[in-house]
C-alpha positions as CSV (number, residue, x, y, z in Angstrom):
1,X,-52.8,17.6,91.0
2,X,-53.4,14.4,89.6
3,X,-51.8,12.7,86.7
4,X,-54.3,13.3,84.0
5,X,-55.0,16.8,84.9
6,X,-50.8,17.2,84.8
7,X,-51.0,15.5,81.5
8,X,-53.7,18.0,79.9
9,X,-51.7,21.2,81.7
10,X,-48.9,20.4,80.0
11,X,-49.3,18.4,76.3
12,X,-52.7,20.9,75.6
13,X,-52.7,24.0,74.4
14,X,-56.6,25.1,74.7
15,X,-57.6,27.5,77.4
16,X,-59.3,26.4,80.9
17,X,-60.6,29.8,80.9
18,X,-62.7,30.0,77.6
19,X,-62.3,26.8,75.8
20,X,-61.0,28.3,72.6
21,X,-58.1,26.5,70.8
22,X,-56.1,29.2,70.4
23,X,-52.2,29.2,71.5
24,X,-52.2,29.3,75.1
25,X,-49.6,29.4,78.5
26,X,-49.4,27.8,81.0
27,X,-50.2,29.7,84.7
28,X,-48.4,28.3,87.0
29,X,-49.6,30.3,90.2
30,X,-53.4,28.3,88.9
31,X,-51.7,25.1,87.2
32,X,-54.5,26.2,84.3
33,X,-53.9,27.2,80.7
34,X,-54.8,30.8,79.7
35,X,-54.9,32.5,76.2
36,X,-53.5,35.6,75.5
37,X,-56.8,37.6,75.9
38,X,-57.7,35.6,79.5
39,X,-54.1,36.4,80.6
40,X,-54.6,39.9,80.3
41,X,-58.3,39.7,82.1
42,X,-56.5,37.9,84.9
43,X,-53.2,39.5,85.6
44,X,-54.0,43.1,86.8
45,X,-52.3,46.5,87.4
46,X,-52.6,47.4,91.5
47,X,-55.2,50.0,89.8
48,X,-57.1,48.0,88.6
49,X,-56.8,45.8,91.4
50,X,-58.4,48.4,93.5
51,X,-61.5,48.5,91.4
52,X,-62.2,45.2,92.8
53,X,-61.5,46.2,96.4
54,X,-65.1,46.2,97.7
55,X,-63.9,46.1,101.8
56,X,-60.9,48.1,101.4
57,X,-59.1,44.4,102.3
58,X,-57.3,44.1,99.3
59,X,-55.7,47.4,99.8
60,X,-54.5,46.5,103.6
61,X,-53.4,43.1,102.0
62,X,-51.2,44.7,99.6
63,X,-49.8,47.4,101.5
64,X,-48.1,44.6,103.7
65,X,-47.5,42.5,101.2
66,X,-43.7,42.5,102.2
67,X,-45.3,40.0,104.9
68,X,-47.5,38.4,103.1
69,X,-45.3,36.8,100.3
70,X,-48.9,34.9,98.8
71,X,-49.7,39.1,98.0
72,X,-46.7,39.2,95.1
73,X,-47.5,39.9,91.4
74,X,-45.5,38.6,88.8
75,X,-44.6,39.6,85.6
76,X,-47.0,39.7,82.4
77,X,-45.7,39.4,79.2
78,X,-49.3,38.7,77.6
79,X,-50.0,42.6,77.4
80,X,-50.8,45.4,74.4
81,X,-47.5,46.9,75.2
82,X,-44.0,45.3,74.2
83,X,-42.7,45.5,78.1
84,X,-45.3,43.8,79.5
85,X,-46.0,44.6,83.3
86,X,-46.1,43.1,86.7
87,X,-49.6,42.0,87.6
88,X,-51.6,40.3,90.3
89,X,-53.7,37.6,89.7
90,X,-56.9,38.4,90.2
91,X,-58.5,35.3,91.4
92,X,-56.2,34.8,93.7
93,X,-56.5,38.4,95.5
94,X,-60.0,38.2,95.3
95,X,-60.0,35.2,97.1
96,X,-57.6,36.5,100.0
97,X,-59.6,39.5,100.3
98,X,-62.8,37.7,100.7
99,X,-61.3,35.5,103.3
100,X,-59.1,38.1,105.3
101,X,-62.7,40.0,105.5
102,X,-64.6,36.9,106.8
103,X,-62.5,37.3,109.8
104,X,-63.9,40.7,110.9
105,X,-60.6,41.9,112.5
106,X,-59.5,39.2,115.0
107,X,-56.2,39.3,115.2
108,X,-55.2,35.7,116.6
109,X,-57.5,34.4,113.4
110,X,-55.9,36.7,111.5
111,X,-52.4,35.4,112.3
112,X,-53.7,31.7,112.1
113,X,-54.8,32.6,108.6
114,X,-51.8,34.4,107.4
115,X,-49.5,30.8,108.6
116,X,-52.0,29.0,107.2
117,X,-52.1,31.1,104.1
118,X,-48.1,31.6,103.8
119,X,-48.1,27.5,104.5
120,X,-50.1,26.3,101.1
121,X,-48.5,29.3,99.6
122,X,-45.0,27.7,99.8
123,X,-46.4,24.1,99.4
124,X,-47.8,25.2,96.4
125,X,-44.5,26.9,94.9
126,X,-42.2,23.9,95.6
127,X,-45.0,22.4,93.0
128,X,-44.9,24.8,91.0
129,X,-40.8,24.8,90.7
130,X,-41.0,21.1,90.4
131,X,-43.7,21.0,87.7
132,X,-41.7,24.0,86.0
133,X,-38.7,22.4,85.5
134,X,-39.8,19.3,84.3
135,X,-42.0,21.2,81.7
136,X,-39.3,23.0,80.7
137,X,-36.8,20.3,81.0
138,X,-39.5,18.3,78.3
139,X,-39.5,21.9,76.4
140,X,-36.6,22.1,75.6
141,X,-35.8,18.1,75.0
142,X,-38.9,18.4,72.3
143,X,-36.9,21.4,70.6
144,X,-33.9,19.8,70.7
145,X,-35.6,17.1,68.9
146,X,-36.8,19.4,66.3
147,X,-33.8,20.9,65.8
148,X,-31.9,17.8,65.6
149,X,-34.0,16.5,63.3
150,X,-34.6,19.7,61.2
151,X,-30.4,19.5,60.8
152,X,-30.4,15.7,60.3
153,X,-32.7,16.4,57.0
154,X,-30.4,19.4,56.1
155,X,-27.4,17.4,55.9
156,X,-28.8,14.9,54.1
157,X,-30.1,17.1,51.2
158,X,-26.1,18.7,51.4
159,X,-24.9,15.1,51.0
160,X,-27.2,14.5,48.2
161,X,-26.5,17.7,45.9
162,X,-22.5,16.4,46.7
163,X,-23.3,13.0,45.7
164,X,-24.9,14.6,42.1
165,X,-22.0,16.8,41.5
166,X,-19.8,13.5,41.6
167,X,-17.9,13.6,45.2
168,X,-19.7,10.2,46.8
169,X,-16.1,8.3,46.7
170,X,-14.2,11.2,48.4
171,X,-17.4,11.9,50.7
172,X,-16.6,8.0,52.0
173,X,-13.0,8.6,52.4
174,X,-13.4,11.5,54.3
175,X,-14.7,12.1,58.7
176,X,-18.7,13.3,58.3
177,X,-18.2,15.6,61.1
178,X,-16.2,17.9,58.0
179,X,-19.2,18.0,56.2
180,X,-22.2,17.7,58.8
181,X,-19.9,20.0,61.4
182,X,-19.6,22.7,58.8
183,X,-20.7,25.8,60.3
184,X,-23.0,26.5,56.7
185,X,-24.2,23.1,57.1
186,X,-25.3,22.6,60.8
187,X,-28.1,25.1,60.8
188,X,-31.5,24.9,61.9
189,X,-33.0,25.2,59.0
190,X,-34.2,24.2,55.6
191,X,-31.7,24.2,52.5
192,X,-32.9,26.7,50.0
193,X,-31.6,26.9,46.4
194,X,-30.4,30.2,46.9
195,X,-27.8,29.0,50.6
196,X,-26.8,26.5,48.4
197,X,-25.5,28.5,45.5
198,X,-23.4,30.1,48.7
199,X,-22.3,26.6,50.0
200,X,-21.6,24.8,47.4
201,X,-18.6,26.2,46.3
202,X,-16.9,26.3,49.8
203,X,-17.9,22.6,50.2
204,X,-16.6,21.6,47.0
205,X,-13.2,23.5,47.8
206,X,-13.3,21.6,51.0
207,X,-13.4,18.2,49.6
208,X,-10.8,18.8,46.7
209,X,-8.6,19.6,49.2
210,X,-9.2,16.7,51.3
211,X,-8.8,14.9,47.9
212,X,-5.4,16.6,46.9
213,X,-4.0,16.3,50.7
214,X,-5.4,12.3,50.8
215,X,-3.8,11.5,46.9
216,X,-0.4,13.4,48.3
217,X,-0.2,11.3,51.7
218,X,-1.0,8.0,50.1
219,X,1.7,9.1,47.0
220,X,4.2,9.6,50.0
221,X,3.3,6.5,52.1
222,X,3.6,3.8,49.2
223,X,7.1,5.0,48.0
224,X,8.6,5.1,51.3
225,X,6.8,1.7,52.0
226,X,8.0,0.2,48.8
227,X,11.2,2.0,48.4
228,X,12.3,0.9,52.3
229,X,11.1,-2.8,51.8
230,X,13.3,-2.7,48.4
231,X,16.7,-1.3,50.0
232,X,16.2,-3.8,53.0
233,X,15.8,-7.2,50.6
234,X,18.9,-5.9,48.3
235,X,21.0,-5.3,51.5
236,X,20.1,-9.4,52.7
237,X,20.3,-10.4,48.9
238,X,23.0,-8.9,47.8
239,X,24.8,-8.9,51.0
240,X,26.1,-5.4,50.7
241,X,27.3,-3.0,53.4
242,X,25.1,0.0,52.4
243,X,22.5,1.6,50.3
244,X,21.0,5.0,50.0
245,X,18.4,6.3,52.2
246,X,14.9,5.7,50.1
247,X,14.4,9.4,49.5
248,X,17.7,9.6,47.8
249,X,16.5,6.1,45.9
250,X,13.4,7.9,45.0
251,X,15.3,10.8,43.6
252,X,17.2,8.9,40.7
253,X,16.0,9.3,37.1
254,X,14.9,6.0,36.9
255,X,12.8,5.8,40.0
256,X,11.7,9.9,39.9
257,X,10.3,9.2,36.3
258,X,7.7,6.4,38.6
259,X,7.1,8.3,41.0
260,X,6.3,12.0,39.5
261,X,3.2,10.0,37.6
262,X,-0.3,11.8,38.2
263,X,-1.2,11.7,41.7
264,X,-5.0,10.0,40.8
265,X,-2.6,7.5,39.3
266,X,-2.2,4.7,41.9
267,X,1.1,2.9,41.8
268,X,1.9,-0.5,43.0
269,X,5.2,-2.7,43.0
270,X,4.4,-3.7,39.3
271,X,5.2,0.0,38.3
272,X,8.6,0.0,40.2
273,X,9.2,-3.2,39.3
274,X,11.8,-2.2,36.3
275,X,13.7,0.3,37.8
276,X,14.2,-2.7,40.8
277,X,15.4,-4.5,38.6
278,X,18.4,-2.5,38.0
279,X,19.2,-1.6,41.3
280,X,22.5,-3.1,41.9
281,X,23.7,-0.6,38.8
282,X,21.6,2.3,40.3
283,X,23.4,1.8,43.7
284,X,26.6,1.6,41.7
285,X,25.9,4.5,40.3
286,X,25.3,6.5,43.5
287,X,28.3,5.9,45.3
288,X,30.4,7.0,42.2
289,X,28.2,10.2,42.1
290,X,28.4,10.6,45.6
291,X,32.3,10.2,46.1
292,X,32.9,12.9,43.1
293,X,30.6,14.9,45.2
294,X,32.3,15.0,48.7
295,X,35.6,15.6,46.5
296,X,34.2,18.7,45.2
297,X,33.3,19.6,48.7
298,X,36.7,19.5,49.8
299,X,38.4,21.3,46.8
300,X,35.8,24.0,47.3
301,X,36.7,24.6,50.3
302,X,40.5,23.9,50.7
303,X,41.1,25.0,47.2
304,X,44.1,22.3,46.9
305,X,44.0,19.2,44.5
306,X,42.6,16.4,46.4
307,X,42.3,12.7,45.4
308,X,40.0,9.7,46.6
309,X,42.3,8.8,49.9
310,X,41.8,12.4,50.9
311,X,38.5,11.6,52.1
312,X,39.8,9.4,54.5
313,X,42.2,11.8,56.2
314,X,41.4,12.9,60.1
315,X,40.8,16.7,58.7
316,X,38.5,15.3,56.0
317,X,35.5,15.9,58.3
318,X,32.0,17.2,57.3
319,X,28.7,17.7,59.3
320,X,25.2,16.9,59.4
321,X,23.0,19.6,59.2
322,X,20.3,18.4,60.9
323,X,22.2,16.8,64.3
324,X,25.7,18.7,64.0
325,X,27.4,15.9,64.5
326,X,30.9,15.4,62.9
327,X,30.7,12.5,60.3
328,X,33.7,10.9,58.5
329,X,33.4,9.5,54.8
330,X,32.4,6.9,54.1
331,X,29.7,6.8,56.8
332,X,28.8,10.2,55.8
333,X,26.9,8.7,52.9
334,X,24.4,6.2,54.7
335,X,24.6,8.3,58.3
336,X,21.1,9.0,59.4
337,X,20.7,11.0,62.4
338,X,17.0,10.6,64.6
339,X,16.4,14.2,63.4
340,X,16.9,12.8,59.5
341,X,14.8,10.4,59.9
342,X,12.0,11.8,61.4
343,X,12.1,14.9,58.6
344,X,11.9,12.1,55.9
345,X,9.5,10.0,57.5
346,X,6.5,13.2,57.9
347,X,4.4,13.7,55.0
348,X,4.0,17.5,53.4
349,X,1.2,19.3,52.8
350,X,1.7,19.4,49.1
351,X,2.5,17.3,45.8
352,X,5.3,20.1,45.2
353,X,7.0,19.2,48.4
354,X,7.7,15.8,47.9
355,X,11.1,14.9,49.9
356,X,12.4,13.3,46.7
357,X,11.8,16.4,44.2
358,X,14.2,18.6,46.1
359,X,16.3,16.2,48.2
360,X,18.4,18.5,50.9
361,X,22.2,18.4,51.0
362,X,22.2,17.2,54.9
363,X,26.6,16.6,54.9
364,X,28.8,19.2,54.1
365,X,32.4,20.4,54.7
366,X,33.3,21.6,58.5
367,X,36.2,23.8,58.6
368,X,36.1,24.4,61.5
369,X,36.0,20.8,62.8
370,X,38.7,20.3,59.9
371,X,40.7,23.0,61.7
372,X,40.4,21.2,65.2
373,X,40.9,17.7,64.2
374,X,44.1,19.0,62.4
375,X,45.5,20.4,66.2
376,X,44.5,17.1,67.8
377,X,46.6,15.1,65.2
378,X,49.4,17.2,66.1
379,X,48.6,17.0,69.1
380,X,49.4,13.3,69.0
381,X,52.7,13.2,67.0
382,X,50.8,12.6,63.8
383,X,51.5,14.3,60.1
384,X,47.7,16.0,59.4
385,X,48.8,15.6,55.7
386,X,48.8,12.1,56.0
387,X,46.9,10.8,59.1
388,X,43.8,9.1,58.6
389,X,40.7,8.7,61.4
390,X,41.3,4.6,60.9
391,X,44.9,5.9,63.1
392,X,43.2,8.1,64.9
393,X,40.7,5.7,66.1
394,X,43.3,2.8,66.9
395,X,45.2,5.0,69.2
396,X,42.0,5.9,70.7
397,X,43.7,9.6,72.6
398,X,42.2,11.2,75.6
399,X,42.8,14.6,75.1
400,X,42.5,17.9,77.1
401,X,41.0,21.6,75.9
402,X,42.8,24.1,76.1
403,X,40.1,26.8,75.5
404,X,38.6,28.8,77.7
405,X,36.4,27.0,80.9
406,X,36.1,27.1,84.7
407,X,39.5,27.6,85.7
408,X,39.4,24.6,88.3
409,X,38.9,22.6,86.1
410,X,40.1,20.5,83.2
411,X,38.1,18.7,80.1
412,X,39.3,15.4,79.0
413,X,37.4,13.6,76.3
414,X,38.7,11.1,73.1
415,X,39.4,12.8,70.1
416,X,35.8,12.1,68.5
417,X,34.3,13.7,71.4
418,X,36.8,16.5,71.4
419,X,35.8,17.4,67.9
420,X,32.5,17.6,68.4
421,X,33.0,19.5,71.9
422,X,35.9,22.2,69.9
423,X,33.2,23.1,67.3
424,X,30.7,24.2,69.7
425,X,33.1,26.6,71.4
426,X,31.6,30.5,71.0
427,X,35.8,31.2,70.2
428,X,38.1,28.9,68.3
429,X,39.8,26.4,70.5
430,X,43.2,27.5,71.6
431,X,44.8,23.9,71.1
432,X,44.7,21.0,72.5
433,X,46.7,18.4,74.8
434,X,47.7,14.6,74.9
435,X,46.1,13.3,78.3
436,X,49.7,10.7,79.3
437,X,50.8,9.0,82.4
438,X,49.1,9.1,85.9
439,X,46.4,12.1,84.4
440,X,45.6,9.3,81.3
441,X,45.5,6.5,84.7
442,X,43.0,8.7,86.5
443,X,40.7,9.4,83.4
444,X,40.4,6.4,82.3
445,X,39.5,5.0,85.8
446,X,36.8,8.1,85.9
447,X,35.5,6.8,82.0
448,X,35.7,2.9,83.3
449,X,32.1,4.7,85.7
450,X,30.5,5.6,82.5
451,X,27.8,3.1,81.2
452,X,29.0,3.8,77.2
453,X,30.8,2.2,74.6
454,X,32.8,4.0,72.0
455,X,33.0,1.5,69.6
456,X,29.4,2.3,68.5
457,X,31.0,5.6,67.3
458,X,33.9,3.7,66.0
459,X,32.0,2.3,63.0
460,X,34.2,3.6,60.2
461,X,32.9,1.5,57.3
462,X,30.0,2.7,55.2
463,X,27.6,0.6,56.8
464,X,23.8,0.4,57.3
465,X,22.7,-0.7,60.8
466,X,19.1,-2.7,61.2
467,X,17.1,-3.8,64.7
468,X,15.6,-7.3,64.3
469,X,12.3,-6.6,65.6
470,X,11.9,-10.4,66.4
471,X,14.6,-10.7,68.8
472,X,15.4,-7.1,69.2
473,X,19.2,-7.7,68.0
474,X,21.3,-5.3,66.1
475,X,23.2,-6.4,63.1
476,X,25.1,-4.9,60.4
477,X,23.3,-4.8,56.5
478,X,25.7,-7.7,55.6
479,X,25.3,-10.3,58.6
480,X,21.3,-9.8,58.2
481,X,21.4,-13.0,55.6
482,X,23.4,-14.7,58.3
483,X,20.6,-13.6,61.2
484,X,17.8,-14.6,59.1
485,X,19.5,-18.2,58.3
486,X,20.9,-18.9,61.8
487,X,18.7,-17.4,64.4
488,X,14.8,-17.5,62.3
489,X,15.5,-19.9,59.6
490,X,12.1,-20.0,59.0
491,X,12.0,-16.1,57.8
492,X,12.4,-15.6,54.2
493,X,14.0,-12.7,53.1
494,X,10.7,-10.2,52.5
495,X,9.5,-11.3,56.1
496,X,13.1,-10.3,57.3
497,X,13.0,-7.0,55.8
498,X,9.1,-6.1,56.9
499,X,10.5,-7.2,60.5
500,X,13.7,-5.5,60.6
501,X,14.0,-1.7,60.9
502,X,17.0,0.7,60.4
503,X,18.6,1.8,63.7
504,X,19.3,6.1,63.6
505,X,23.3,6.9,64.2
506,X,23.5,8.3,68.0
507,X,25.0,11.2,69.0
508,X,27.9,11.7,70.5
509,X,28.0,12.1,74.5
510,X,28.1,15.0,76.3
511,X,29.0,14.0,79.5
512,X,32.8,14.0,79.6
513,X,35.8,13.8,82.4
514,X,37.3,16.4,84.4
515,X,40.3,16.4,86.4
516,X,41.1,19.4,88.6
517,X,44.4,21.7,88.0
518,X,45.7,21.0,91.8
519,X,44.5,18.0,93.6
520,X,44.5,14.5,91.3
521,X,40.7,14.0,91.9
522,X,37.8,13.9,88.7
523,X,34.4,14.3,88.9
524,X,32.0,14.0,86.0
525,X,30.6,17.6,84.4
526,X,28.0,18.1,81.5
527,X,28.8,20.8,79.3
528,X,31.4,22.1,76.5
């Protein structure tokens, strides 16, 4: 089949039968074009077929047409009924009868006929199959098209019915694919008045709530930006050893009043500029508000008249609720567990669930802690009444469990550890023991194996901790000055504080020593 003739088979749709312009299909088995009334003339039922049987060949054709593949009908959907029908084409039978008969019965011309027949057969279907798919292949590419485009003008006229309802600004801040990806909007089809009276008020829900949830995000981002970058430039100013956390900044009257302004309204560091200002009296504040507050905690819970130095006692020890880590005062008031600071830093849903609205209570009172750190300070010849953790951490104890574990084995940790290993125990811990002489010898030469320092837990001062993200170096709040002046003197102080980051308190370890009951051998164990 040459190229043209290709061409006007597939991109015409007049009939090679009877020239009429109607809508046509393709035949395949004849590579013509056929209308709907010349498909019917030429596909026939094997009735009808035999009506043209002049010879009796086409009958003998047929009956073996399980041999004869080039004998098959196909199906017909151009017919009166809805079913349609499988028909043979009739030019094609005709043909074969007329050619069978010429051969008057020979058989070795009829099997050189049938090869020969069978051979342009198949020649002619691996055409077919090829022409078919590319046809189809083009077929559905041009309806594709259509489609695409028939969508493509859809969305538009949803865009502009948005645009005149007065959402253009959100429509740029938000992805298209919410919009043009919306199963009312991506439809074949043309917008009518009467789908849009259905759709616009679902797309208009859809873009006030990208709106509300884009007005809440960039509400949360700026305060923690310019509440963080404040804290970090009055801890190098000032030179002070610690600061609130900026959610508990945000959360004062002067700085809530800023930030509680109308979401559309868009602050900047002129509005916290004032309340900056006073900051050094704010802070002030807050630790005076914060001490009464751990007071109450422990005369709520020990019901006995406490004063300031009580806080500082060993059995003065409260817990974070979001790590469960035992934290002493003052350190309790700027400790700020990787689990803190990944709840502050994500972003609600909703305006109502601002972080600073609602700030939650993260240290509070462990009695039970309190109850075990009392037993170790016994433990070690001390008065509970009177010891305080700075003792505590200057003798530096190993001390042994008593509870209830493998009985091969016993648990030595220091007394930090210990508290946080005593609270986890299902049972209250049954006491514990001074690790002394060669058992202290061997446990220490077990702990010398362990890559960790416990003077990074013995930070009893109130102080904030930053990483130098220059040089990667860790300094306390009040030697940052020093760091910016000595090691980048060319930093001022905002470049210092947009380069330095707070460092999260770590927990405590779990792994911890064990010596056996009988032979004078450790081993290190995870557990408590």
């Amino acid at each position: 089949m040459s190229e043209p003739h290709y061409a006007d088979l597939v991109f015409e749709r007049h009939c090679n039968y009877c020239a009429s312009d109607v809508e046509s299909e393709i035949v395949w088995r004849a590579f013509k074009r056929a209308c709907r009334a010349c498909m019917q003339n030429l596909h026939v039922d094997f009735t009808t077929l035999l009506t043209h049987d002049k010879t009796s060949a086409l009958r003998q054709l047929v009956e073996n047409r399980t041999q004869l593949p080039f004998m098959g009908s196909r199906w017909v959907p151009f017919k009166a009924d809805v079913q349609g029908f499988y028909g043979y084409f009739l030019p094609d039978m005709v043909q074969y009868a007329r050619e069978y008969d010429s051969l008057g019965g020979d058989k070795q011309a009829i099997r050189r006929w049938v090869r020969k027949t069978t051979q342009e057969y198949d020649q002619r279907q691996r055409l077919v199959r090829m022409a078919r798919g590319w046809f189809f292949d083009q077929e559905e590419a041009r309806k594709a098209s259509q489609t695409r485009k028939i969508i493509e003008e859809r969305i538009l006229h949803v865009y502009e019915r948005l645009i005149s309802l007065g959402w253009q600004d959100e429509l740029g801040l938000m992805r298209t694919d919410s919009i043009e990806r919306h199963t009312l909007v991506n439809r074949p089809n043309e917008l009518t008045d009467e789908e849009w009276s259905t759709m616009e008020p679902v797309l208009v829900a859809l873009l006030q709530r990208h709106r509300d949830e884009r007005l809440v995000s960039e509400r949360f981002s700026v305060v923690r930006f310019i509440l963080t970058d404040t804290l970090k430039r009055y801890l190098i100013t000032k030179l002070a050893t610690l600061a609130p956390d900026w959610v508990t900044l945000a959360s004062t009257d002067e700085f809530r009043r800023i930030v509680s302004a109308p979401l559309d309204v868009r602050l900047t560091d002129n509005n916290f500029a004032p309340a900056i200002a006073r900051l050094p009296e704010i802070i002030s504040r807050w630790k005076s508000q914060q001490k009464a507050n751990y007071l109450g905690m422990l005369r709520q819970t020990t019901q006995e008249k406490v004063g300031g130095s009580d806080l500082y006692l060993v059995t003065s020890t409260f817990q974070c609720q979001a790590c469960r880590q035992p934290v002493m005062y003052p350190k309790a008031l700027v400790h700020e567990c990787i689990e803190m600071s990944n709840r502050r830093s994500q972003c609600p849903s909703w305006g109502q669930d601002f972080p600073w609205l609602n700030p939650p209570s993260w240290i509070r009172f462990d009695p039970k802690a309190s109850d075990a750190a009392r037993s170790m300070v016994t433990a070690c010849g001390f008065d509970p009444s009177v010891a305080t953790y700075t003792q505590m951490n200057l003798l530096h104890p190993l001390l042994e469990c008593l509870g209830i574990h493998n009985a091969d084995i016993r648990p030595i940790m220091r007394w930090q550890q210990m508290l946080v290993h005593a609270t986890h125990h299902v049972k209250a811990a049954q006491g514990f023991r001074l690790v002394e002489g060669d058992d202290k010898d061997e446990a220490e030469r077990l702990e010398s194996l362990l890559d960790f320092d416990w003077h990074e837990f013995y930070r009893e001062e109130a102080v904030n901790y930053f990483e130098c993200l220059i040089c990667s170096a860790v300094c306390e709040s009040p030697m940052l000055r020093g760091h910016m002046k000595t090691v980048h003197p060319g930093c001022t102080v905002a470049e210092m504080a947009s380069r330095s980051v707070h460092v999260a308190d770590a927990s405590f370890p779990v792994p911890y020593i064990t010596l056996p009951r009988t032979v004078p051998r450790g081993r290190r164990r995870r557990g408590g």
